[in-house]
C-alpha positions in Angstrom: -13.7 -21.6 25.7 -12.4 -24.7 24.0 -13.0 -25.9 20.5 -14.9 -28.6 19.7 -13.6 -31.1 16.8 -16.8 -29.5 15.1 -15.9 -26.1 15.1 -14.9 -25.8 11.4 -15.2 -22.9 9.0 -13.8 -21.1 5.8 -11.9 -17.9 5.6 -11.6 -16.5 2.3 -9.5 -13.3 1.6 -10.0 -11.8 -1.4 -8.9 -8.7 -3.5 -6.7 -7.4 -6.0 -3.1 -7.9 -5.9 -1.5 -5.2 -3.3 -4.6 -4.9 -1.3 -2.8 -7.3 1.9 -4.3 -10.6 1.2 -1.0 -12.7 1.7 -0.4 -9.9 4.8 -3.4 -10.7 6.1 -2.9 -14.5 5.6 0.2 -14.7 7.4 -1.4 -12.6 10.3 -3.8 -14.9 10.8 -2.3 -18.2 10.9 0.4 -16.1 13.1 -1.9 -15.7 15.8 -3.0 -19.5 15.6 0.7 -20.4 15.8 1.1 -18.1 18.9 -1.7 -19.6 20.8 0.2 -23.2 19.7 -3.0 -24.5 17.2 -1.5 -26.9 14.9 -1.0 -24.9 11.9 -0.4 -25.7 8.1 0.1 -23.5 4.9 0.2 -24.5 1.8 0.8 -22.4 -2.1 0.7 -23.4 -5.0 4.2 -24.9 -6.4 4.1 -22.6 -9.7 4.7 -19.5 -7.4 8.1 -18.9 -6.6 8.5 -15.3 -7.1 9.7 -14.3 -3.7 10.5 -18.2 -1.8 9.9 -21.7 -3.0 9.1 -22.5 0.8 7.2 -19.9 2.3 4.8 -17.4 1.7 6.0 -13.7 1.2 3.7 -10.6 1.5 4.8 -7.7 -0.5 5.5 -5.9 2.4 7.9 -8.7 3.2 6.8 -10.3 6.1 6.9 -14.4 5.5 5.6 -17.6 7.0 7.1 -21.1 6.3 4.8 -23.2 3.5 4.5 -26.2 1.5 4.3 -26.0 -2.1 1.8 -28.3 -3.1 0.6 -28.9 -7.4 -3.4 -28.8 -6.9 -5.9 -29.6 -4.3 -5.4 -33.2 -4.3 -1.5 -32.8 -3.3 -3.0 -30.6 -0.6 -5.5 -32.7 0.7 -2.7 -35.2 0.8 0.2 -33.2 2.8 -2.3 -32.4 5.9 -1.2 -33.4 9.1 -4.1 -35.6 11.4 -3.5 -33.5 13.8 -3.5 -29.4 12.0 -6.5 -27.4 13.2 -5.6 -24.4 11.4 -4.9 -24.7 7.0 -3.8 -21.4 5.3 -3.6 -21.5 1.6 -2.3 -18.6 -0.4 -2.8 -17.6 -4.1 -5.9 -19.8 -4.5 -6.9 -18.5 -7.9 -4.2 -21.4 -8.8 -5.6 -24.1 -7.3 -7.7 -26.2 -9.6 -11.6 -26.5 -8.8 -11.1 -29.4 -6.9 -10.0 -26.9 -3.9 -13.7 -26.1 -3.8 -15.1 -29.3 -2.5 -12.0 -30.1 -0.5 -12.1 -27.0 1.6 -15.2 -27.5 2.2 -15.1 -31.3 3.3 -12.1 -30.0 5.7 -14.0 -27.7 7.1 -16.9 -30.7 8.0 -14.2 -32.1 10.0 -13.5 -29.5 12.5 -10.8 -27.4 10.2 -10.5 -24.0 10.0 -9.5 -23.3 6.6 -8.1 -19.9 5.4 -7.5 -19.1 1.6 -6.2 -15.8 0.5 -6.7 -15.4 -3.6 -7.5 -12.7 -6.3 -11.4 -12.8 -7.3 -11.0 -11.4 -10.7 -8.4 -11.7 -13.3 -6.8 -9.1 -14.6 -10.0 -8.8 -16.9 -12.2 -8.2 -14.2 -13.7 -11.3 -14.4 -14.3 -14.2 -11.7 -11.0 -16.4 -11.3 -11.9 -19.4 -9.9 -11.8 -20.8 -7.6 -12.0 -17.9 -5.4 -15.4 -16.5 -6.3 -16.8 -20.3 -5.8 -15.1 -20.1 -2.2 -16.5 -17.1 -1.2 -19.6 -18.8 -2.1 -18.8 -21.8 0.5 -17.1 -18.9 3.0 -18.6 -18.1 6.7 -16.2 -15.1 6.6 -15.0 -13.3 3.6 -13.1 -10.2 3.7 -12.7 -8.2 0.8 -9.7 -6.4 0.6 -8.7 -3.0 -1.4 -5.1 -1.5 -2.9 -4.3 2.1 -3.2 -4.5 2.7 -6.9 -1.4 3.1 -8.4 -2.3 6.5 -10.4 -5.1 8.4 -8.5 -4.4 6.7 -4.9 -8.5 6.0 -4.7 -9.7 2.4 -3.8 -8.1 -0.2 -5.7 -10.7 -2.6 -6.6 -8.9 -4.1 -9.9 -5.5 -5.7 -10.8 -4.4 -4.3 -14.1 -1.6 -5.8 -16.3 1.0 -3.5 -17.6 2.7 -5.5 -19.4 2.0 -7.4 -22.9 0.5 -10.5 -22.8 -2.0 -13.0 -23.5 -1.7 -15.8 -20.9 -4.3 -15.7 -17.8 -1.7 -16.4 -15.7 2.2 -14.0 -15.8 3.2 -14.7 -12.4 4.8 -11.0 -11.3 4.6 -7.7 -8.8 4.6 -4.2 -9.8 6.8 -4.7 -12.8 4.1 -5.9 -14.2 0.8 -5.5 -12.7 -0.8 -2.3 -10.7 -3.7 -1.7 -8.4 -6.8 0.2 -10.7 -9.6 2.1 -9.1 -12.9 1.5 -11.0 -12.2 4.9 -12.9 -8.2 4.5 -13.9 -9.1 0.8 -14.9 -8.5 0.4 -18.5 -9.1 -2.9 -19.7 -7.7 -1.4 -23.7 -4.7 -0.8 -21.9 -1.9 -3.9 -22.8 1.1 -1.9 -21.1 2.3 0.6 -19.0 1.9 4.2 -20.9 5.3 6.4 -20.3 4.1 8.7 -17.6 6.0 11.5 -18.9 8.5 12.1 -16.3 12.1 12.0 -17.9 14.2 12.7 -14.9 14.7 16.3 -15.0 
């Protein structure tokens, strides 16, 4: 069956970090690019942990992308002729990705964004929650949590600090169930191992 320009929708992955999202991403829009649909991805230029020019799952699988400052950049770097728009970490984006997603999505785009929901607070970090809201398809993803190996629903900080945003990986952030979530906790307590 062939698409018709029509055919657009909105993909949102969502979950805390080390449940897969950018995994998940990158699996997608490799499976467009293997069936040869115009493809685009697109993070935000503030992320640079891993590659200024690609995305990077944790597990270290990678796709090539364009580092874009906001949704208007975005909206700007698309290609006439891309079918298929993947946007990691989209709890960066301003709240102008909202509106745009959705507009690309009225033309015939199929429009994946992988984000975290919550902060490391547990509350909504736009724009993701407002996405899902927009979303035919949203998958929520899970971690392992880092101490009792249950369902990670929550990102919790480890380390000390009072910005929303500390761009890291699991020096300083882990995967919480709902019951090893502390929300008190501002580090990493020793875990009593020494070595011996």
């Amino acid at each position: 069956m062939f698409r018709r320009s029509t055919d657009g929708w909105v993909e949102v992955i969502c979950g805390p970090m080390f449940s897969g999202k950018s995994e998940e991403l990158i699996r997608r829009v490799t499976r467009s690019n293997i069936a040869r649909i115009p493809v685009q991805v697109f993070k935000p230029q503030l992320d640079n942990r891993y590659a200024d020019a690609e995305v990077v799952s944790h597990s270290s699988l990678r796709v090539e992308a364009t580092p874009v400052n906001g949704s208007l950049e975005l909206l700007k770097a698309i290609a006439d002729t891309t079918e298929v728009i993947g946007i990691d970490e989209g709890q960066f984006f301003d709240d102008g990705l909202v509106d745009i997603v959705d507009n690309l999505a009225a033309t015939g785009k199929q429009v994946i964004i992988a984000g975290l929901d919550t902060d490391y607070l547990r509350r909504p970090f736009e724009p993701i929650p407002s996405l899902c809201d927009r979303a035919e398809y949203v998958t929520k993803m899970l971690a392992v949590c880092h101490r009792c190996g249950g369902p990670g629903m929550y990102t919790q900080r480890i380390v000390r600090s009072e910005d929303l945003v500390v761009l890291g990986a699991v020096d300083s952030y882990e995967a919480r169930c709902r019951m090893c979530y502390d929300p008190t906790e501002p580090e990493q307590p020793e875990l009593g191992w020494d070595g011996e």
